[in-house]
N, C-alpha and C positions, 0 to 999 in steps of 0.2 A: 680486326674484329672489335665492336665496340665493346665498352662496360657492360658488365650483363645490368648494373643498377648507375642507372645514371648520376652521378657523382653532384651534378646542380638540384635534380629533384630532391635526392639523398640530405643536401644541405637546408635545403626549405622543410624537409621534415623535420631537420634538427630543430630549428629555430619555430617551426610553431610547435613543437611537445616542450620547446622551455616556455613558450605563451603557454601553451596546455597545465602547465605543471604550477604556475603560477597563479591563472585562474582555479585550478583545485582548493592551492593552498588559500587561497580567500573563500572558496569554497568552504572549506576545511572550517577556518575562522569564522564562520558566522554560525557552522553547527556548532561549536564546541561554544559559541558563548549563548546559545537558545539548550540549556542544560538544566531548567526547572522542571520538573512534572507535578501535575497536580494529582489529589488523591482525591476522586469525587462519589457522593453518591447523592441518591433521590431522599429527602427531606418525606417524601410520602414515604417511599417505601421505610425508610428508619422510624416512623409513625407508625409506620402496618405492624412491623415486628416488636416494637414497645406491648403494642395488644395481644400479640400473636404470645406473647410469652407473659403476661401480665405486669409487666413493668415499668416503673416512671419514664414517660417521654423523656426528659430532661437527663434523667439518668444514663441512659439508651444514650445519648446525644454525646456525653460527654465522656461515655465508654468506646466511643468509636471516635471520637476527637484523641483521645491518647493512645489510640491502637495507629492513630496517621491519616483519617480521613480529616483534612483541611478546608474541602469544600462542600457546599450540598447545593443542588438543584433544586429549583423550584418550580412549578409548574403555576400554570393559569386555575385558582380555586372552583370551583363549582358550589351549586346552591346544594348538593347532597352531601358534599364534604364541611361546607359550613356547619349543614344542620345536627351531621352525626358529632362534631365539634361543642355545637350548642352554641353557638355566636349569632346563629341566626333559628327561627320557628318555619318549617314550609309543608305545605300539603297541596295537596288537586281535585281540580273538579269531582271526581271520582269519588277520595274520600270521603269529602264533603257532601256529597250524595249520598253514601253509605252512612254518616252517621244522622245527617237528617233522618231518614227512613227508616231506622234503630232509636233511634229519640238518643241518641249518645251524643255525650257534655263536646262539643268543638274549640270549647277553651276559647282561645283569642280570635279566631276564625268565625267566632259567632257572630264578629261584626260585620262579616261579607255578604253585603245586599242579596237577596235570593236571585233578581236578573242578573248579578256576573256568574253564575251556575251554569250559560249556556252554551258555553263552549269549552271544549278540552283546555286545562292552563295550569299553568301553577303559581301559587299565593305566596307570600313571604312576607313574614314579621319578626319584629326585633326579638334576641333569645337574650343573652347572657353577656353582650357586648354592643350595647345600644348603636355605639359610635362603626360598628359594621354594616347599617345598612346603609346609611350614607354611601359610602363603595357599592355597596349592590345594587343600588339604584342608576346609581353612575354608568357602571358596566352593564348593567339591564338594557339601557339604551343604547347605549355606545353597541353592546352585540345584535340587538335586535330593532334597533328602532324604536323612535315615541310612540309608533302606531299600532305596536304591539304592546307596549308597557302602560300603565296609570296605575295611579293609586285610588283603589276602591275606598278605602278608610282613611280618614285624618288621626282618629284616637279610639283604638290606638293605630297607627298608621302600619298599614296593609298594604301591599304590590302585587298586583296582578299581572302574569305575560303569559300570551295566548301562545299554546304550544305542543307540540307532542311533550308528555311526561312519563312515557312508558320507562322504564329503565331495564337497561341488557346489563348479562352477567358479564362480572370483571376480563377485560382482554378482547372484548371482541369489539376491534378497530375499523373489522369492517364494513359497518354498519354506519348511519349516520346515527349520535348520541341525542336524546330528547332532552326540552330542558333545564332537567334537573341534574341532567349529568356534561350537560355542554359547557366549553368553557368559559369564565367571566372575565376576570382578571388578574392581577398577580396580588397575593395577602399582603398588604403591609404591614400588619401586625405580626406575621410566620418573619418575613424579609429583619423587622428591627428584633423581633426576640434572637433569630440566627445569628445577626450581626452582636448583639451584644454577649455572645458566647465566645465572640472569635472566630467566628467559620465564616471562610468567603463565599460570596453566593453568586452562581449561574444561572439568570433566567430561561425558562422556558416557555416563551409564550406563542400562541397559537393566531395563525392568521384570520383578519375578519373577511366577511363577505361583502363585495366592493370595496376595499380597505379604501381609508382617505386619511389626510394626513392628520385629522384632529383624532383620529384611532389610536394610530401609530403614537402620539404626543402624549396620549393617556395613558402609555405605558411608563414612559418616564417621569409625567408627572406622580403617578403611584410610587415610581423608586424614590421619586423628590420628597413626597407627602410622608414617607418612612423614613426620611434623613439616612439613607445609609449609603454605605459605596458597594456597589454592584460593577462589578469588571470584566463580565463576560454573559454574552448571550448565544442560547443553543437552539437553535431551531427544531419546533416540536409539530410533528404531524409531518405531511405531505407539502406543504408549502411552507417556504420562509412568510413572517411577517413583511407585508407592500406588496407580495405578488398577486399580480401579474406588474401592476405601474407604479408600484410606489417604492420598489426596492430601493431604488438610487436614494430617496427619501431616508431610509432608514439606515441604509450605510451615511449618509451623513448626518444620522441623530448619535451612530455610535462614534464616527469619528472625532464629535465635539466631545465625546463623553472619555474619549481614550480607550473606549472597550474592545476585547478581543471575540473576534467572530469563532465557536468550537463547533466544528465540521468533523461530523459523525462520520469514520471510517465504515465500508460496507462492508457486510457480513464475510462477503469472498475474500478480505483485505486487498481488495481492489478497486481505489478510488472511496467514492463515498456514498452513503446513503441515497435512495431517490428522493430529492428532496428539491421542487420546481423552486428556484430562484437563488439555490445555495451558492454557484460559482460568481454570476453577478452581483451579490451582496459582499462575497469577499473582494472581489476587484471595485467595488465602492466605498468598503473599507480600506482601502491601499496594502491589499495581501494582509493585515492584523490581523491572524489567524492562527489556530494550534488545532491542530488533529487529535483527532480523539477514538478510542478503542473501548466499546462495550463485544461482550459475551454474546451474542444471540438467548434473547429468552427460553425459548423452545430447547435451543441445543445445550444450554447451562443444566438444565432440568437431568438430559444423558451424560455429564462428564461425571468427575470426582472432581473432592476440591483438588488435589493433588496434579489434574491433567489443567483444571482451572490456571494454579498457579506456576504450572511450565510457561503455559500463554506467557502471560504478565512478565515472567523472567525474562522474556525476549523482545516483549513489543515495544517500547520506550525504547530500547538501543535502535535494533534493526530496523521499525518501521518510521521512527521519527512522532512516536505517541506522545502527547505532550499533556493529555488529560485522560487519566487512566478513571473511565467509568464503570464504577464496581456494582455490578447488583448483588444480595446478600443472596446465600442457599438457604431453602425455609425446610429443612430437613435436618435432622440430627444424625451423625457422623462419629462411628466408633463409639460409643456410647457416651458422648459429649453434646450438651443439648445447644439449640440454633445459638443462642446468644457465643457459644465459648468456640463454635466452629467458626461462625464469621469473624467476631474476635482474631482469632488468629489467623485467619485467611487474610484481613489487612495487613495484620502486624507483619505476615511473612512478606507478602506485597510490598508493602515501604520497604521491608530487611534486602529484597534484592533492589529495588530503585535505586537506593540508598549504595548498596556495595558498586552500583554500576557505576558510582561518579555522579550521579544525579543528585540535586536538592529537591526539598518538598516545599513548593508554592506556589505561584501562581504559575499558571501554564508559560512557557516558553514562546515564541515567536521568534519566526526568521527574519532578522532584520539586521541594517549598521546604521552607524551612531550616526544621527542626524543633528546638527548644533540647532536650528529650530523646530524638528517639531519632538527630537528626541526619540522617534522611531520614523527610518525609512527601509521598504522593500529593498532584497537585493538583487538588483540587476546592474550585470557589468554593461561598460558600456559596447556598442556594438563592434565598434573599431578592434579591441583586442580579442573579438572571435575570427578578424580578418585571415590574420596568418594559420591560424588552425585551418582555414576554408583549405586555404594555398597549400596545405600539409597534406589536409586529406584528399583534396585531388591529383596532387602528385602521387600518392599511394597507390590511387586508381590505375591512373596513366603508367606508372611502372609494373604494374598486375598485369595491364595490355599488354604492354611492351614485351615481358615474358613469356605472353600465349602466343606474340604476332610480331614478335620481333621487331617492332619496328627504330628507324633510324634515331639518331641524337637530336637531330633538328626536328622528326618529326614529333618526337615525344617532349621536346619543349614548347611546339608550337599548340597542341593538344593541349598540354598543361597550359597554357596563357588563354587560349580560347574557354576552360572547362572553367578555371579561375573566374575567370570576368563573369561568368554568366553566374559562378555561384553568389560572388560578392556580388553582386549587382542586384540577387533574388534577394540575397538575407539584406540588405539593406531597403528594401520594400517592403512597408508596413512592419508586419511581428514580424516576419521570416520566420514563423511556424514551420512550417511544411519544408522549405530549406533548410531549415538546421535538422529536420527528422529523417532527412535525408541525409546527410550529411552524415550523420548518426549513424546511420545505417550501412553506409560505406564504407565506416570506420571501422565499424563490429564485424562487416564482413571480409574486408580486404587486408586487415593486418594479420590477422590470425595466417592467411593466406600465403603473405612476404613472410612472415616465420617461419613457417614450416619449408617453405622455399629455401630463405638459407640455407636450413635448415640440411636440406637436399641438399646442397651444393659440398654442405660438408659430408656428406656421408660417401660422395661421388668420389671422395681422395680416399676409400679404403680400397685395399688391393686386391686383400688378402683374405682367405676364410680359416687362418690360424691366427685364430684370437682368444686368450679364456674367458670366463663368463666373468671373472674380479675386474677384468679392462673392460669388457662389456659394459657392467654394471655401472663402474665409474665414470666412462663415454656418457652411456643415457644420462647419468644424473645431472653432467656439466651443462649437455645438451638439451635437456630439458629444462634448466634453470635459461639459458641463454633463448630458448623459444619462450618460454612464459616472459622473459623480461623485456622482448621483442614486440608481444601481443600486449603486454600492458601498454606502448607507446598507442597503439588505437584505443586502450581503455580510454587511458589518458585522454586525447580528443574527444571522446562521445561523450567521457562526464564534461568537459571544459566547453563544447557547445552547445549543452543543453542547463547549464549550471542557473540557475534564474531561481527566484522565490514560487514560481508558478510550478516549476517540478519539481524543487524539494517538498511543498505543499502536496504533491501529486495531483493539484488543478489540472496541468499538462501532465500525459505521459510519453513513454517511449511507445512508437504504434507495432515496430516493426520487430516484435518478441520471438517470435516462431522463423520467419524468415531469418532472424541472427542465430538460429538455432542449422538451419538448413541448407545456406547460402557457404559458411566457410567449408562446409564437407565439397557442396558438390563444385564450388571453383575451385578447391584444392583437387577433386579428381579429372576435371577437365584441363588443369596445369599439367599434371602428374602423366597423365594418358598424351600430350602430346608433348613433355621434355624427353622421355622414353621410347615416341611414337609408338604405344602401345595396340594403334591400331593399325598401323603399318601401313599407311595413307602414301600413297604411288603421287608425284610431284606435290605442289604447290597451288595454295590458294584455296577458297570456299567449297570451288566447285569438285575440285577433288577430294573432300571430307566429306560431302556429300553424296558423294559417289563411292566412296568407303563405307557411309550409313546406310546406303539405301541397299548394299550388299548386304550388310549385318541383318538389315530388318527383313533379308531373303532367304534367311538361314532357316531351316529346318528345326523346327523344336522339341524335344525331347523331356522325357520325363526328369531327366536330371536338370532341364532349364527351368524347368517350372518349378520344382523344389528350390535349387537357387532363390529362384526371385520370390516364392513365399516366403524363404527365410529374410530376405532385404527385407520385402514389405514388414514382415512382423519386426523387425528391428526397426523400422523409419516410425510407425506405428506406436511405437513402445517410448521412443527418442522423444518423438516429438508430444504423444501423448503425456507424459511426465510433464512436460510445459504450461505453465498458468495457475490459475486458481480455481477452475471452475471445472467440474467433469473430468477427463481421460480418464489414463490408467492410476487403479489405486494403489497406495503404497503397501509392500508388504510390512507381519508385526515387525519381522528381525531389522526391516531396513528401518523403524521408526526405533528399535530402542539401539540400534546405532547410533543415529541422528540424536538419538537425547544421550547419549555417551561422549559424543564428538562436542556437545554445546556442554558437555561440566567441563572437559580439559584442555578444550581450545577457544580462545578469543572469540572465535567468529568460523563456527561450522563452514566445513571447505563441503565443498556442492558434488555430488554424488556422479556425474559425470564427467566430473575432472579426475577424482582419483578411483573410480571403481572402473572408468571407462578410457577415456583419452589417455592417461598418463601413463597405466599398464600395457596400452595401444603402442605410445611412442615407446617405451622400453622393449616391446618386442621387436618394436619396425626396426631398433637396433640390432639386435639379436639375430634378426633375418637379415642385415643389411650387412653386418661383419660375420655373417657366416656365408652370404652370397647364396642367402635362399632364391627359389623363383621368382620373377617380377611381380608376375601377377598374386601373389604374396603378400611382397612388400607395400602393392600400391592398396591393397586391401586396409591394410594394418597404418598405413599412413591415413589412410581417409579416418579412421578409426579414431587417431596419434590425434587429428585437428579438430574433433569433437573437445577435446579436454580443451584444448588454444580457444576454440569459440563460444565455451561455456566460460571461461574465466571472465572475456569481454563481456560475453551479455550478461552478467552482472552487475556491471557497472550500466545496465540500463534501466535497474528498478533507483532513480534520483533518489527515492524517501531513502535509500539506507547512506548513512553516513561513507562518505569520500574512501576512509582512511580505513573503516571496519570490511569495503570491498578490497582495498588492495592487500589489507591483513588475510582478507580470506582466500587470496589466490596463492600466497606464502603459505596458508595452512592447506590448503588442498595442494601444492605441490610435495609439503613435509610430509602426509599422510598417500600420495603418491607416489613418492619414491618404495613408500614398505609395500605397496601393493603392486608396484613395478617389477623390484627384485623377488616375490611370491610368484610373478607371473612368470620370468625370468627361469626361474628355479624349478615353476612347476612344467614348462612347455620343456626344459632340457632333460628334466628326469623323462618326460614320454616320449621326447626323440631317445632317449637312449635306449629304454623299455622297448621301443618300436624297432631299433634295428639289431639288438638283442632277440629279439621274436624273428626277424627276419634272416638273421645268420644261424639260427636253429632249423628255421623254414628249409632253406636250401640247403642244409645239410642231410637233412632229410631226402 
């Protein structure tokens, strides 16, 4: 009888999880040296709240600079933000209609010829800072065109652009903005006052209509004309700046500039923002890029600060945030007014960045040291994902072998055929789709060889005189030896998908649900035919077949149907818990577990490892050294591989740090074992309870 595991596959496994373990650990090294976060906010909004409270801009500025905000935003100005400034004078058709036909004084606008009256527009002249209209003339054309723009007056000189001027109330984006409220360009005079405070600054500037490259040029000519240094640009609105054709364009105005591209994380914390041309602009910037985490406006408004800054305590570790964008709460809080609430909402903010191991500065990027250009992406090179190929389809081909027995020859020649055709794929073009596959196999099929061992050992007990203290200490050993069995496929799935594209989460893992669903049910199609649990008369397909087509002849019953409502509500529930968007919602008690588990543990162990799979295997023990019924055991085993395949598909969200998934498969095994032995303890007090009741029954 041959090897049940073949001894040459067994060895190629070994040797790609030492590739696997080494590609982590540079893994590893390039997140632990990307460990800055930035502390940002909106330069408006710090403006709005100076007013909101009545106090010095400047003051405001530098009371949130020593609370730990470092950076502020800037946005593209407008002619209504100028004017409420006083930097510049502006009115419209309209007005100017209104005061002719009142006889009231127009002030500077008196000089506007009565024929530019005849179309909807608006006017602008110099207020309080002469040297600003120069800019707004600039950007007047540059956004709308000469054939929209002239200057109706010389002295004093007056600009007219023909326009909608209606203006909507604050927040509503969905609408097209007229333009008094559309955007111009970026302040140089806001860019050099921030700069000479100290605070780093993020542009945000907004794409033009037909962008062309002297557009794009006048953005940085404005950062030039302000002399300062500008390190990072955030794209604001619906499109990047160059989209649709000119993106490539402006990844190579930031790549001359050294600037980093901040890629707004989506509301779901899944992926990013909708924002046409954000994944191209980073791939034209060679991945120089930091993710970034705001609040949802709308849903900041329903939290507390207090649920505010749980957020924050987690996202910089777990999701790889690297510019924490703070908007302020304009509500007063415990009887502390807005300036002393945000205040301390920062200051608490830095206080856990800060305890995390993080420094406060310039956002971070995933990158190694390059000797010319001093920042390169990290991508290993293709060659040392080879042997992982060779690992994970031996894995495969030994999962057959176990369902279908097949020969030594013929499971080498499978494995060499299965090989070539992987390595063959992933060396064509990205190998996208190859490595996601590959991934997928890994997360599905080791969980699977675990629990198999797994089985093998439990097939050497004899006996059902056993106490529950050996019980107890069986599962524990056994269950550390199955978890350390399924990290070998964690291992793989993080080591061939390891790239700057999925720690960024450009790329992701596709195949979330199916790694959720795939280890249960090949672990009970293994399970049902090592035991022949179906009782399948000879050999071969056609006799399984003929075994199923009896079962689907079977008579149904009210009790079958209960059964299978109870699976469904359980597949339902399993799998609904999965993602970010929709299923089932969390109850309170299980979220202020979850905020209990994240004060005392590293790195929260994931709720269907220890509340489900780990209590699963410690009873599949229990039933296994007591010699309970099969159809039992194989229940409580399908159960047992929920914990095995939730530990791996962890390791399939990239953004969380290498070493913070494998700490959390350690801490969900530690917080496992106590709700193992609860389970343990609580199934043996109702068997005892039960046949206590039943030795009273029959004496009766």
């Amino acid at each position: 009888m041959k090897h049940r595991y073949n001894p040459v596959l067994v060895a190629v496994i070994a040797v790609g999880l030492v590739c696997a373990l080494w590609l982590n650990w540079q893994r590893h090294q390039v997140e632990q040296a990307n460990n800055t976060v930035e502390m940002a906010m909106e330069y408006e909004g710090l403006r709005n709240l100076a007013i909101l409270q009545g106090l010095s801009e400047d003051q405001v500025l530098r009371d949130f600079q020593a609370a730990g905000i470092n950076s502020l935003m800037l946005f593209d100005t407008t002619l209504e933000r100028l004017t409420k400034k006083g930097e510049i004078q502006s009115t419209t058709t309209e007005e100017l209609r209104k005061a002719a036909s009142l006889g009231a004084d127009k002030g500077v606008f008196a000089a506007v010829p009565a024929d530019k009256l005849d179309m909807d527009a608006a006017f602008v002249a110099a207020g309080s800072n002469p040297a600003v209209m120069e800019d707004v003339l600039e950007d007047l054309k540059l956004r709308y065109g000469a054939e929209r723009v002239e200057i109706v007056s010389s002295e004093p000189q007056i600009i007219r652009v023909v326009g909608k001027t209606e203006l909507l109330p604050e927040g509503r984006f969905d609408e097209p903005h007229g333009i008094l409220q559309a955007p111009l360009g970026l302040p140089a005079r806001d860019m050099q006052k921030l700069a000479k405070m100290g605070f780093q600054l993020i542009v945000r500037p907004q794409n033009y209509i037909n962008v062309s490259e002297e557009q794009i040029d006048s953005i940085f000519k404005r950062i030039d004309k302000a002399g300062v240094k500008v390190h990072a640009l955030m794209p604001c609105g619906r499109e990047t700046v160059g989209y649709p054709n000119k993106v490539e364009y402006l990844g190579q105005k930031l790549r001359e500039r050294d600037m980093t591209l901040v890629m707004l994380e989506h509301y779901t914390q899944l992926r990013f923002a909708q924002i046409d041309g954000l994944i191209p602009l980073a791939e034209f910037n060679n991945y120089k890029a930091a993710r970034s985490y705001v609040i949802d406006a709308l849903e900041q408004k329903k939290i507390s600060v207090a649920t505010a800054l749980h957020r924050w305590a987690l996202t910089d570790e777990e999701r790889n945030i690297r510019v924490n964008y703070i908007r302020p709460f304009l509500l007063p809080v415990e009887g502390k007014d807005i300036m002393q609430v945000n205040l301390k909402y920062v200051r608490d903010i830095k206080a856990n960045v800060e305890a995390r191991g993080y420094t406060i500065g310039k956002a971070g990027v995933f990158a190694v040291l390059d000797n010319k250009s001093g920042f390169a992406p990290y991508f290993p090179a293709k060659t040392m994902w080879l042997p992982i190929v060779l690992a994970i389809v031996a894995g495969v081909v030994l999962y057959g072998s176990l369902l279908f027995n097949w020969s030594s020859k013929r499971e080498l020649v499978l494995w060499a055929l299965l090989s070539a055709g992987g390595c063959g794929l992933l060396l064509l073009g990205r190998g996208l789709l190859t490595r996601q596959l590959l991934a997928l196999a890994a997360a599905s099929v080791f969980p699977v060889l675990s629990m198999s061992y797994i089985m093998e050992i439990w097939e050497k007990n004899k006996t059902s005189d056993n106490g529950l203290v050996k019980i107890i200490c069986h599962a524990a050993w056994q269950l550390a030896l199955a978890i350390a069995l399924s990290l070998v496929g964690a291992a793989f799935l993080s080591g061939i998908l390891t790239d700057t594209r999925f720690l960024l989460e450009i790329d992701i893992y596709r195949g979330v649900k199916l790694t959720f669903i795939l280890p249960v049910v090949l672990t009970a199609v293994l399970y049902l035919k090592r035991y022949d649990m179906l009782q399948v008369v000879g050999k071969g397909v056609k006799s399984l077949l003929n075994k199923l087509n009896g079962l689907l002849d079977t008579g149904l019953t009210f009790k079958h149907v209960a059964v299978l409502m109870v699976f469904l509500f359980v597949a339902f529930y399993f799998v609904g818990r999965s993602g970010h968007t929709g299923g089932v919602p969390v109850p309170a008690i299980e979220l202020k577990m979850r905020a209990f588990l994240e004060q005392v543990m590293y790195a929260r162990p994931r709720e269907k490892e220890f509340m489900i799979g780990h209590p699963a295997f410690f009873l599949t023990v229990l039933a296994v050294y007591k010699c309970a019924p099969r159809w039992w055991q194989f229940v409580l085993v399908c159960g047992a591989v929920i914990g095995q395949g939730s530990l791996v598909q962890t390791f399939c969200h990239m953004r969380t740090p290498v070493v913070m998934s494998f700490v959390r498969a350690l801490d969900g095994y530690a917080v496992g074992i106590i709700f193992g032995i609860i389970s343990i303890l609580g199934v043996s007090v109702l068997l005892y309870l039960g046949k206590k009741l039943q030795r009273r029954y029959m004496e009766q």
